[in-house]
N, C-alpha and C positions, 0 to 999 in steps of 0.2 A: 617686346611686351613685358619683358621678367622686370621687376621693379624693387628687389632686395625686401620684400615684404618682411612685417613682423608676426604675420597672422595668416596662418594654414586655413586653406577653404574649409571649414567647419560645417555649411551646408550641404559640401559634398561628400565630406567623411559621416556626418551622420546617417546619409542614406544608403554608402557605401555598406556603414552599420548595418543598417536593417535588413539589406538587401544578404547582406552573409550571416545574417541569426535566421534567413528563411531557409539558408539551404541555397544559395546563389553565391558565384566568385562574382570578386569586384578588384576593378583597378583604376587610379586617380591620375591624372598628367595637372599639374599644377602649371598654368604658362602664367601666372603672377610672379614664380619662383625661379620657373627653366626656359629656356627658347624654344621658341616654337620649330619642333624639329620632323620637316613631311615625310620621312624616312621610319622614324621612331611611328610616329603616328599609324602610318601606311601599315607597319606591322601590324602595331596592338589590332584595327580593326581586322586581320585578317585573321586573329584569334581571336572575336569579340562576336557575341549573337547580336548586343546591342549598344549604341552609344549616348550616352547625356552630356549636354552641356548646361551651366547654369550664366543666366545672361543678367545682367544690371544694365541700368541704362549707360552709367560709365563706359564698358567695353562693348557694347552695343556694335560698333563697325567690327572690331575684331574678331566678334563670337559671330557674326554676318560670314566672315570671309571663311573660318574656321566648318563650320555648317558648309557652307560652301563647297571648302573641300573635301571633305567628310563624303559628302553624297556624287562626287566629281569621281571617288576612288572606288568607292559602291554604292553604288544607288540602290541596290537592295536593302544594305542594313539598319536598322529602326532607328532614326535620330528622335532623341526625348530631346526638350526643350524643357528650360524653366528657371527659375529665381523671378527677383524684383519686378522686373521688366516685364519678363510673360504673365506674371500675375496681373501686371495693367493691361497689357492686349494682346490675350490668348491667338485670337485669329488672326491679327494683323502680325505676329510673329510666324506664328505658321508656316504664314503666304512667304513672308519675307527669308527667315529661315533655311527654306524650304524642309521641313521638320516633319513628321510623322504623328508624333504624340508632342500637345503643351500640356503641362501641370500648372494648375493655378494653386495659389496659396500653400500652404505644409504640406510635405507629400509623406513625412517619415510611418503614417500609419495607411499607406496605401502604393508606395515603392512596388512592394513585393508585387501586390495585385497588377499592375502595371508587370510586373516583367511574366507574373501567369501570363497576362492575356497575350505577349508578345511571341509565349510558347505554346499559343492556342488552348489555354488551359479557363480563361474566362472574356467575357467581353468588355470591351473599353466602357462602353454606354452605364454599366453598372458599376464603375469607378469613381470616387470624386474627385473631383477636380479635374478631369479629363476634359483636353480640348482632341477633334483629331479629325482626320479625311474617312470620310464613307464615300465614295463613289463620289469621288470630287468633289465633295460639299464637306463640308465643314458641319461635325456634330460634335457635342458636348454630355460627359459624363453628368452624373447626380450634384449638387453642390459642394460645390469646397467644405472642408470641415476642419477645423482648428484643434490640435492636441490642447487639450484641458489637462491632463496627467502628465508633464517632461518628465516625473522620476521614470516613466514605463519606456522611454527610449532611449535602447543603448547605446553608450560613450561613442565617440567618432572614433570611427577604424584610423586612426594618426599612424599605423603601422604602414600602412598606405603610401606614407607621407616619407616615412623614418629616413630615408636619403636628401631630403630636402632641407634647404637650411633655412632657419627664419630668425626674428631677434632682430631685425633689422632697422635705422632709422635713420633717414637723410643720409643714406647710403652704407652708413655705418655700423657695425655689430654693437646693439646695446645688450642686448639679452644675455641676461646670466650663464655662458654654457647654452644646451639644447634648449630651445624656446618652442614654444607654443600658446592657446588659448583655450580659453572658457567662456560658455556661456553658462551663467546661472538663472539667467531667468528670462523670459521673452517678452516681448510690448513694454508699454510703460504709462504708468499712471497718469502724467502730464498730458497736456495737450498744446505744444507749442504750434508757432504758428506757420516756420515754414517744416515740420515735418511731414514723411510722405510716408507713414506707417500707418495712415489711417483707412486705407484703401482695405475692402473683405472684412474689416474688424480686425484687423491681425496686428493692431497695437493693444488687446485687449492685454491686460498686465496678466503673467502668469510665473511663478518661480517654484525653483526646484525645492525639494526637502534640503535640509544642513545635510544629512546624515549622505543624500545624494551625493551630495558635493563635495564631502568628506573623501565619498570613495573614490571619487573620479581625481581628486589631488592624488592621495597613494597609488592610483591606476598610474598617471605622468609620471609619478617619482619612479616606479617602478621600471619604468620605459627609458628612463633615464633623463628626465625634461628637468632643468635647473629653475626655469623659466617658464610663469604661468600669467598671459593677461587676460582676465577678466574684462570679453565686450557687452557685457551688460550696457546697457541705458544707464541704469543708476544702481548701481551693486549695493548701495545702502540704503536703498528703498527701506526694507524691512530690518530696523536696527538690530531686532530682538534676534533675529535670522544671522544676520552679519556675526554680533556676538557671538553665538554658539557657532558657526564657523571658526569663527579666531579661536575659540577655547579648543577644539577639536585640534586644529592646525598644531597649536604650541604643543596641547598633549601628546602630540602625536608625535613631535620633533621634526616635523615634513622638511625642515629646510628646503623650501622654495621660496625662488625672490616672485614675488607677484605684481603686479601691475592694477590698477582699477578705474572706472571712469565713476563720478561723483555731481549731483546735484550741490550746489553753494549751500541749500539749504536743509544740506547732509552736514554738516559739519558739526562731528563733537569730539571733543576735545578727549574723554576717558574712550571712546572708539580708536580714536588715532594712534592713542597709548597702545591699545590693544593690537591695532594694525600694525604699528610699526614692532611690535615684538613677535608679530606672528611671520613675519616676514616681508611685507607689502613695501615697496621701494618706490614706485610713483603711483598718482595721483594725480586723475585728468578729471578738470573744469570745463561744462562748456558753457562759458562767460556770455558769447554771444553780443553783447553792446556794451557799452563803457555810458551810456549816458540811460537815467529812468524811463525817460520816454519813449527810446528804442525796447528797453527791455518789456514795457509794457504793450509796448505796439504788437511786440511775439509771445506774449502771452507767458511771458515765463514765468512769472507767480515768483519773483524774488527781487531784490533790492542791490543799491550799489554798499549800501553799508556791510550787507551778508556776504558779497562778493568777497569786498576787502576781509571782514574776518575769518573766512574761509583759507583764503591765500594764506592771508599769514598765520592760521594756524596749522594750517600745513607744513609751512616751512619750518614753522617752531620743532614741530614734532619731526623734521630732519627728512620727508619724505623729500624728492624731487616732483615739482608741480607745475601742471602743463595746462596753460590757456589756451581754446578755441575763441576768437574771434568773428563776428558778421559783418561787412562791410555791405550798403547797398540798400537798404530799407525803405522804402518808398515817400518814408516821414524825415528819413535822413537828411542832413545839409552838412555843407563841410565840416560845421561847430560838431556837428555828432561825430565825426570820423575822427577828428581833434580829442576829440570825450574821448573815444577809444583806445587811440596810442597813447593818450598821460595815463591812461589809466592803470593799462600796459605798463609801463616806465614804471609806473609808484610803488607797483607791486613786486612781491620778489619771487617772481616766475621765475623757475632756470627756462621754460618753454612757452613761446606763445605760436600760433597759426593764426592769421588774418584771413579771412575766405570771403570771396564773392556771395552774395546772395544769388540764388538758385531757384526761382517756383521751378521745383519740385511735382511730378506726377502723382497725383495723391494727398499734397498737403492741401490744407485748409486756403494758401497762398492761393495756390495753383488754381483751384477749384471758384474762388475768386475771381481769379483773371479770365476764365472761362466764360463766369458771370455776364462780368462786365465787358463783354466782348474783345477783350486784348490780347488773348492769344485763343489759340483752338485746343481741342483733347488730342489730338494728333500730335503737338508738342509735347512731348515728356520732359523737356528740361531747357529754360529757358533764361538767360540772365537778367534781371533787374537791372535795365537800366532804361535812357530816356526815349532810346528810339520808338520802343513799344512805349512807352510813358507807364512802362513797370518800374522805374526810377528815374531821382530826379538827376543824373548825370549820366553821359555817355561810359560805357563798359573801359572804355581806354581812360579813364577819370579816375572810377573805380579801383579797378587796377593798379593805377599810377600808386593809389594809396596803398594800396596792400602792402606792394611794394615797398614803398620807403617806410611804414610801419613796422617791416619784417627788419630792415635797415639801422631803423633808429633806433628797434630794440635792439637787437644783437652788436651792432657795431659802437656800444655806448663801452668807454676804457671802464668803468665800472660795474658793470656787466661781466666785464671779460674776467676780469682783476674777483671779482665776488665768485665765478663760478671755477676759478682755480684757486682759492680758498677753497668753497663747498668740496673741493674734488679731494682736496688732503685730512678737511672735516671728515668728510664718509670713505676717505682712502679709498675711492670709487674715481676711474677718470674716464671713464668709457663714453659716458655722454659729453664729459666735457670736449671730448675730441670730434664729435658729431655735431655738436654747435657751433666749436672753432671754423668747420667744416662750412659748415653754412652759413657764420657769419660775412664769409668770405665769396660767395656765391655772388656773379654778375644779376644774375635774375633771383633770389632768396623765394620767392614765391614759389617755382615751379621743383621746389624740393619738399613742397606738402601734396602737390598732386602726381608723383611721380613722373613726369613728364621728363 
């Protein structure tokens, strides 16, 4: 399962957090990072009063099996459940699980409560977001409730973590030195249309103070981190906010390389100046279609003219700039998947990723297909294509394109020939050898999903 990750569970260190500012130890096994070791495991629980796991629908069989054994070695000890997934179905994880306590939605101001009541110190039923067993039946806490205030929760315990290594990408070390991540702010203003952040209200947009985030950059530098990416949604949601970041940052001398992901219709040109002196070394788009009609079909609220001026004012200002790609849209026909690899091409991406479309648990998509009878709630994650006549080509079609789109960008001699230039421009060759890397891959696709 280890996948040379570039980004430390963050979910889990923040609660790790909370749980040690209550007066509580805590310990992380990261299996993104390490191999799943029953040995290693078998121990920890037998120094542990209690264990969590956090599930997405992605490792969904994995964290099955892991649960699994967890309760195979001791069936007494409290398995917590939660992330993505269990926030969609509290009890039918449960069941499945076989799990003690589900948390639905943000737990970081109700962790603590949860491990009183674990030490008989309060009851579940008065917790929110509590799923759990009474007498074989399935009861539920108070309603979930959303942190409004992120300055009030503290930094992820990354101490946790400190033997782990991350910075990783298509197998390769990109990251400056010690890597790590940030979140500066949560949900997001947009509402595209296959996103699945709309489940609870938990895409409501919320961001931290500057001054926040000021600390938590010295907190890393401190620890010794080179390398910081920002998984915000759109880190440049709020410019005025961004600015006073960058000013903090150079005043400070932080010297950290950073990372950020960016709206197209983020793009300014005296920001970039600012980014790129503050430190900020990439810059990830998510493009999402190459033609307007796709883009309009998902709701993005931007243009192919914005795209292009984005790109290339990125690359002017010397960052490295990475495109996400949709393949799959139910309005799509081959001329749209064509739209998206020239698109690809024209642009001067050192990075693109091509992905299947996804109805997604939660998205607007998904909730559609529900509708209109084409799949069930019981589905959490289903691909677009025509056998459900969630799209107009079969998944092996699909794919076929991702494929040779990952292909015809990377394996183009001027591609190759431009990004070892860029690599003696920025006397940087770290990614160029992670793309070499991939350009050469038989399957180019199955090095964005770790597989």
């Amino acid at each position: 399962m280890p996948s040379d990750p570039f980004s430390p569970p963050l979910g889990i260190l923040y609660l790790s957090s909370c749980l040690e500012s209550a007066g509580n130890k805590a310990g992380v096994i990261d299996y993104w990072s390490e191999k799943f070791d029953k040995q290693k495991l078998t121990n920890v629980l037998k120094n542990s009063d209690a264990v969590g796991i956090s599930i997405t629908g992605f490792n969904l069989k994995e964290s099955v099996d892991i649960c699994n054994f967890i309760k195979e070695s001791d069936k007494d000890i409290p398995l917590v459940i939660g992330g993505p997934h269990i926030t969609l179905y509290p009890e039918k994880s449960l069941k499945k699980c076989n799990a003690d306590i589900a948390i639905v939605g943000e737990a970081e101001t109700t962790i603590h409560k949860i491990a009183d009541s674990i030490q008989g110190k309060s009851k579940l039923k008065e917790i929110e977001g509590t799923y759990f067993f009474e007498r074989s039946k399935i009861k539920h806490g108070k309603k979930p409730t959303m942190v409004k205030d992120l300055d009030k929760i503290p930094f992820p315990a990354r101490h946790l973590v400190k033997d782990n290594e991350y910075g990783y990408l298509f197998g390769s070390k990109v990251g400056k030195g010690k890597a790590t991540s940030m979140l500066s702010s949560r949900g997001c203003p947009m509402s595209c249309r296959f996103c699945q952040r709309n489940f609870f209200g938990m895409n409501t947009f919320r961001q931290r103070s500057a001054d926040n985030v000021i600390d938590e950059l010295k907190k890393t530098k401190e620890e010794g981190y080179k390398t910081v990416l920002f998984v915000d949604d759109n880190f440049l949601v709020d410019k005025k906010r961004a600015d006073r970041i960058m000013d903090e940052v150079i005043k400070e001398k932080l010297d950290i390389e950073m990372w950020a992901e960016a709206r197209v219709n983020s793009a300014d040109e005296k920001l970039f100046r600012k980014m790129k002196k503050a430190g900020f070394r990439v810059i990830a788009f998510g493009i999402d279609g190459g033609n307007q009609e796709v883009l309009d079909f998902y709701n993005k609220k931007t243009t192919i003219s914005k795209i292009k001026k984005a790109v290339n004012m990125s690359r002017k200002m010397g960052f490295y700039t990475y495109g996400t790609f949709i393949l799959g849209a139910p309005i799509e026909t081959e001329k749209h998947f064509e739209d998206s690899i020239n698109l690809a091409k024209s642009l001067p991406f050192d990075l693109v990723a091509f992905f299947i479309l996804e109805y997604g648990a939660g998205s607007p998509l998904w909730e559609e297909a529900i509708k209109d009878g084409k799949i069930t709630r019981d589905e959490y994650l289903v691909f677009a294509d025509s056998a459900r006549n969630l799209g107009n080509y079969p998944k092996e079609t699909i794919d076929a394109y991702a494929q040779r789109a990952h292909k015809e960008f990377y394996l183009r001699i001027s591609y190759l020939i431009d990004q070892i230039i860029q690599g003696f421009i920025r006397w940087d060759f770290r990614l160029v050898k992670a793309l070499i890397k991939v350009a050469f891959k038989k399957d180019v696709t199955k090095s964005y999903w770790g597989e």
